[in-house]
Structure formats: C-alpha cells, structure tokens
C-alpha positions in Angstrom: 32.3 24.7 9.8 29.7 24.6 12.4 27.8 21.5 13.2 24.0 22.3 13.4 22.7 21.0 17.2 19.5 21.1 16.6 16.7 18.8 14.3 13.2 20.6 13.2 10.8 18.0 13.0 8.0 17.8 10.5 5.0 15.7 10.3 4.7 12.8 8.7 0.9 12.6 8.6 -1.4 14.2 6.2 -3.2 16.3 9.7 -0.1 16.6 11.3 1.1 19.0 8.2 -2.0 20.7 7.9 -1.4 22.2 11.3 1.8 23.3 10.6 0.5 24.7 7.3 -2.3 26.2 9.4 0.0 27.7 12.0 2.5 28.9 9.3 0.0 30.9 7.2 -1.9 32.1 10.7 1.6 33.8 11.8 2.2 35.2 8.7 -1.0 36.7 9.0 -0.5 38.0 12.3 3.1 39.6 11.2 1.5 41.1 8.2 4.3 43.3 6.0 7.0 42.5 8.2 6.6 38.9 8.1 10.0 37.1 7.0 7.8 35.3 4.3 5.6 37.9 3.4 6.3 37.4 -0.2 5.1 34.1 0.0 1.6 34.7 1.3 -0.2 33.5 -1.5 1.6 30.5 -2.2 1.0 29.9 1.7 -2.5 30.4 1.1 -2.6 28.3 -1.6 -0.6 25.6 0.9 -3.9 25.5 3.3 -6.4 25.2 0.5 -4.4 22.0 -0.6 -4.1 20.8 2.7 -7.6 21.0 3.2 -8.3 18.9 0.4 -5.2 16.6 1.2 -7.4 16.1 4.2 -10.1 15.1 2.9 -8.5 12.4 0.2 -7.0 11.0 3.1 -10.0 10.5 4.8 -11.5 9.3 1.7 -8.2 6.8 1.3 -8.8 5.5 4.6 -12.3 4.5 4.0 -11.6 3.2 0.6 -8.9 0.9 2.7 -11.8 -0.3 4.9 -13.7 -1.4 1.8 -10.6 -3.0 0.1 -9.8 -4.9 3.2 -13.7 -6.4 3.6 -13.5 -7.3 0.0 -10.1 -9.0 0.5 -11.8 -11.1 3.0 -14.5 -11.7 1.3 -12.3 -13.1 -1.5 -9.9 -15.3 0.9 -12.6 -16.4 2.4 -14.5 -17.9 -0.9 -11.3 -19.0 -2.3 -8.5 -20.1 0.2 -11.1 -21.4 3.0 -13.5 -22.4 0.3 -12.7 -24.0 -3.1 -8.7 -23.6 -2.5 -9.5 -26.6 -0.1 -11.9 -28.9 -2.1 -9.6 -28.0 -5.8 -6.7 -29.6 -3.6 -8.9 -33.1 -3.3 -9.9 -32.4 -7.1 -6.3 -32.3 -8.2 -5.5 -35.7 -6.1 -7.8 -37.6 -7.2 -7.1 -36.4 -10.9 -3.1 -37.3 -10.1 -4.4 -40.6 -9.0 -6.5 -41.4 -12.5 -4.0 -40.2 -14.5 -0.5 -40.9 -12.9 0.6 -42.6 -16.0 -0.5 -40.4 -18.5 -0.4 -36.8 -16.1 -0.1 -34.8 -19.1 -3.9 -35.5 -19.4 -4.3 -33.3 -16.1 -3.6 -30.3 -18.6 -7.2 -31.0 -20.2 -8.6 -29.9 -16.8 -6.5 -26.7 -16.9 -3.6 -28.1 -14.9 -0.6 -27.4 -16.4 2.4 -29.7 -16.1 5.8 -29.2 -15.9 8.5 -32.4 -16.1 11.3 -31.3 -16.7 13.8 -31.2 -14.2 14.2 -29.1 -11.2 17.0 -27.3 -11.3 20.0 -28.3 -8.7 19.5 -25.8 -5.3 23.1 -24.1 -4.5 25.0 -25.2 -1.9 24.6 -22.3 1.4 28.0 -20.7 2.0 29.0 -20.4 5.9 
C-alpha cells in the first residue's frame, strides 16, 4: 500500500475558500466539456454564489464582534469597575450589622449558605 507524500492544503478562512472556489469554477470554465468536473458545473456555480454570500456574513460577523466587544466593555466597565466595587463595601458593612443573625443578609438579596464546605481531596504525586 502506497503512502501518499504529499498534503493539499485548504483554507481555513472564509476569503481564503472563496478563492479557491473562484479559481476552481474559473478553470472549469476555461476546460469547458473536457473538464474532469464538467458534470459538476452547476453545483460549482452554485459553490461561488454561496461563497459570495459567505463573504459577506463574515464581514457582517466581524462587525457584529466589534459591537459585542464595545458593549462588553461598556458592561465591565459599569459593573466590575463600578458598582462590583462599592456592592463589596455594602456587603461588609451588612456582615458587620448582622454577624449574629447573617441569615438577615438574605432580606437584602444575599443568599447564605452555612453549611459546611465540603473536605478538598488530598493531590496525588
């Protein structure tokens, strides 16, 4: 059995495939009736038309991943640098008033767990 010594390599990237898409369905233009995947020219054409659109989701993706990442920061910013800071100071000085009765915390929304923590397993070398 013979070993193959060679790899073909295929995009990965939505532009990357449409040119090789492209450059598929230009040759089989250009070889016409005698092209090895002449029976396949529609389905080929039908392979750039989607990769056209493909295209143009991805471009649409990408700028939909711009907008997703400002709004993330926008978010972060108003509640890990904002209130995520001052609830911390809150919840101390709530744990401070009610130590001895800490269930009471709950009627601020806190909830309270006391039972115990379970044992952490011993790390194997």
């Amino acid at each position: 059995m013979a070993t193959n010594t060679y790899h073909i390599e295929i995009p990965s990237d939505v532009t990357g495939y449409k040119k090789l898409i492209e450059k598929i369905d230009k040759e089989n233009d250009n070889e016409g009736g005698g092209s090895p995947l002449a029976a396949e020219t529609s389905d080929i054409k039908q392979g750039a038309k989607d990769m056209n659109q493909a295209e143009q989701l991805e471009a649409k993706a990408a700028e939909l991943e711009k907008q997703v990442e400002a709004l993330r920061e926008q978010r972060d910013q108003l509640w890990k640098k904002t209130t995520l800071i001052n609830e911390r100071g809150w919840r101390k000085t709530l744990e401070g008033k009610y130590i001895k009765k800490i269930h009471q915390m709950g009627n601020w929304g806190y909830e309270i767990n006391s039972s115990p923590r379970p044992k952490r397993a011993k790390k194997t070398p």
